[in-house]
KENU-756335 format. One line per field, with one value per atom (N, C-alpha, C): residue number from 1; residue in one letter; x, y, z. Coordinates in Angstrom, 2 decimals. Each point is the difference from the previous one (the first is absolute). Example, Ala and Ser with C-alpha at 12.3 -4.5 7.8 and 13.67 -1.06 7.14 Angstrom:
k	c(1,1,1,2,2,2)
r	c(a,a,a,s,s,s)
u	c(13.19,-0.89,0.90,-0.35,0.82,-0.77)
v	c(-5.69,1.19,1.20,1.05,1.19,1.09)
w	c(7.80,0.00,0.00,-0.72,0.06,0.73)
//
This chain:
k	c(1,1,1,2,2,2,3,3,3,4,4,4,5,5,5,6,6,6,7,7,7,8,8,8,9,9,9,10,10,10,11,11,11,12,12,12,13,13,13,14,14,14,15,15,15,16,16,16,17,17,17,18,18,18,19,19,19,20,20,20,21,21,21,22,22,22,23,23,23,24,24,24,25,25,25,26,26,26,27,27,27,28,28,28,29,29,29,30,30,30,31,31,31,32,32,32,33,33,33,34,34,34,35,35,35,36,36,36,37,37,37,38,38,38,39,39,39,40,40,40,41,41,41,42,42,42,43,43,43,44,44,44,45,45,45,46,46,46,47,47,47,48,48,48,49,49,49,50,50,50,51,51,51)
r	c(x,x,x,x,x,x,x,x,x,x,x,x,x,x,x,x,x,x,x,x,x,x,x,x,x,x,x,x,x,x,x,x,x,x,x,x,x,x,x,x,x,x,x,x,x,x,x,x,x,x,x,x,x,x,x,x,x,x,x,x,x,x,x,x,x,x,x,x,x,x,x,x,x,x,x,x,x,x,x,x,x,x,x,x,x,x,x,x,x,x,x,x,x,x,x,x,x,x,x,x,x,x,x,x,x,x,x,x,x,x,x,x,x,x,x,x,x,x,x,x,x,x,x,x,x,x,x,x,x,x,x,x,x,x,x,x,x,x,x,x,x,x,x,x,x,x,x,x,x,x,x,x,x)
u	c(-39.88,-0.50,-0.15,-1.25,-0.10,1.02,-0.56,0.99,-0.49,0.51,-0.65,0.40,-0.67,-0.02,1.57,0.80,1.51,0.83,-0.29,0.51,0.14,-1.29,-0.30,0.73,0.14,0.39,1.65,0.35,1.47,0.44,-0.64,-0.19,0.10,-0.98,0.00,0.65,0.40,0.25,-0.68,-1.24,-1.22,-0.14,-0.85,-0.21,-1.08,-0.49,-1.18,-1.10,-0.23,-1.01,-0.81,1.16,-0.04,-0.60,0.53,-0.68,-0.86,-0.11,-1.76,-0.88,0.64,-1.71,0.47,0.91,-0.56,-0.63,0.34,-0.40,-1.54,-0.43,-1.65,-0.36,0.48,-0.44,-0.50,0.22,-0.29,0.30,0.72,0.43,0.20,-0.96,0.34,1.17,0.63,1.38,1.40,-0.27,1.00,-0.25,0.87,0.18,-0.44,-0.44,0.14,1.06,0.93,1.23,0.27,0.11,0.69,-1.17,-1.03,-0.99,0.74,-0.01,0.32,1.52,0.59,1.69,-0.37,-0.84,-0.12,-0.72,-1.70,-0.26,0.71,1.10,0.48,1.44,0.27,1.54,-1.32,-1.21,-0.53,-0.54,0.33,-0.83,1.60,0.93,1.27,0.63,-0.55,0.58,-0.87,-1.27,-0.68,0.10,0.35,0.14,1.53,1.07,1.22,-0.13,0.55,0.04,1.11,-0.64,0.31,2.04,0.11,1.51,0.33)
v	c(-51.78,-0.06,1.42,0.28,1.22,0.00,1.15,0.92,-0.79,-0.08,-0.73,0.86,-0.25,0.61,0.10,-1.43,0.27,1.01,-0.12,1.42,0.81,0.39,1.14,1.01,-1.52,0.00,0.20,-0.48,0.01,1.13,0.48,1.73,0.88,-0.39,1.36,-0.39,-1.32,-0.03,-0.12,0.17,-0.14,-1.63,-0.29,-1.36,-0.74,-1.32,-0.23,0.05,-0.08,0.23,1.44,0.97,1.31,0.27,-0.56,0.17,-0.64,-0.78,-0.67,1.01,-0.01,1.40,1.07,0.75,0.90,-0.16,-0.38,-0.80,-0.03,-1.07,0.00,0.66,1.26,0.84,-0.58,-0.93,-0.55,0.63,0.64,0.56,1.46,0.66,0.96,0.83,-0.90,0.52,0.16,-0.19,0.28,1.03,0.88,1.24,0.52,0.60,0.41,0.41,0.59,-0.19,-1.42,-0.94,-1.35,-0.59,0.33,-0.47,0.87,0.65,1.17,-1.11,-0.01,-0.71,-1.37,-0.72,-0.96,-0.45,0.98,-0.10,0.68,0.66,0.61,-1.56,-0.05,-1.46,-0.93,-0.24,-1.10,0.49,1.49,0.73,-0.64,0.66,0.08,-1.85,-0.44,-1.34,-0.51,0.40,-1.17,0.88,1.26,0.78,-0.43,-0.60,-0.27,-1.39,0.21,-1.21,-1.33,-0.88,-1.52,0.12,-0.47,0.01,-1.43)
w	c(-17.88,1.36,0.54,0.67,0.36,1.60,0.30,1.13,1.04,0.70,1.71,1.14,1.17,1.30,0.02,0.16,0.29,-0.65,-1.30,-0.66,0.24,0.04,0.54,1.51,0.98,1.35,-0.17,-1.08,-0.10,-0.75,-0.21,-0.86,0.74,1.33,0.90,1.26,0.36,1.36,1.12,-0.33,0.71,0.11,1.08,0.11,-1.29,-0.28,-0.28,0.33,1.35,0.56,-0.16,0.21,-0.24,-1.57,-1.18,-1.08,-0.02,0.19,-0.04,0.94,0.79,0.87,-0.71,-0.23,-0.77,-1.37,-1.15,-1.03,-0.03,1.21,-0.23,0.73,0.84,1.04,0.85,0.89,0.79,1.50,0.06,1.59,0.01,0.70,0.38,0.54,0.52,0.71,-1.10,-1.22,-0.73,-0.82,0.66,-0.59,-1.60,-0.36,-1.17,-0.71,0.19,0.00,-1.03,1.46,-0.18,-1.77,0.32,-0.97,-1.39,-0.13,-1.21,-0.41,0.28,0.16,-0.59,0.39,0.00,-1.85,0.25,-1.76,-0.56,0.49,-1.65,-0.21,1.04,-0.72,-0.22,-0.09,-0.62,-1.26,-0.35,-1.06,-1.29,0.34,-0.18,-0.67,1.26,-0.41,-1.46,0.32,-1.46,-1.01,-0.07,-1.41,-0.72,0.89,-0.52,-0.90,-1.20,-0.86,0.71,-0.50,0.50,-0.29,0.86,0.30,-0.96)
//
């Protein structure tokens, strides 16, 4: 099973909502910053082998 939004969200602490707009770039108002943080724990998560 691949990586999902929650993962991801539970990786960074960030909400879901929050990874989903940044993710598909959907909102301007999230920082780049927050965006950078965000694809790299979704970069991070699917390169780790299956637990």
């Amino acid at each position: 099973m691949g990586v999902t939004i929650k993962d991801v969200a539970k990786r960074t602490g960030l909400s879901i909502t929050t990874i989903s707009l940044a993710l598909n770039k959907k909102e301007n108002r999230i920082p780049e910053k927050t965006r950078q943080i965000v694809e790299s724990a979704a970069q991070e998560l699917s390169q780790r082998p299956p637990a």
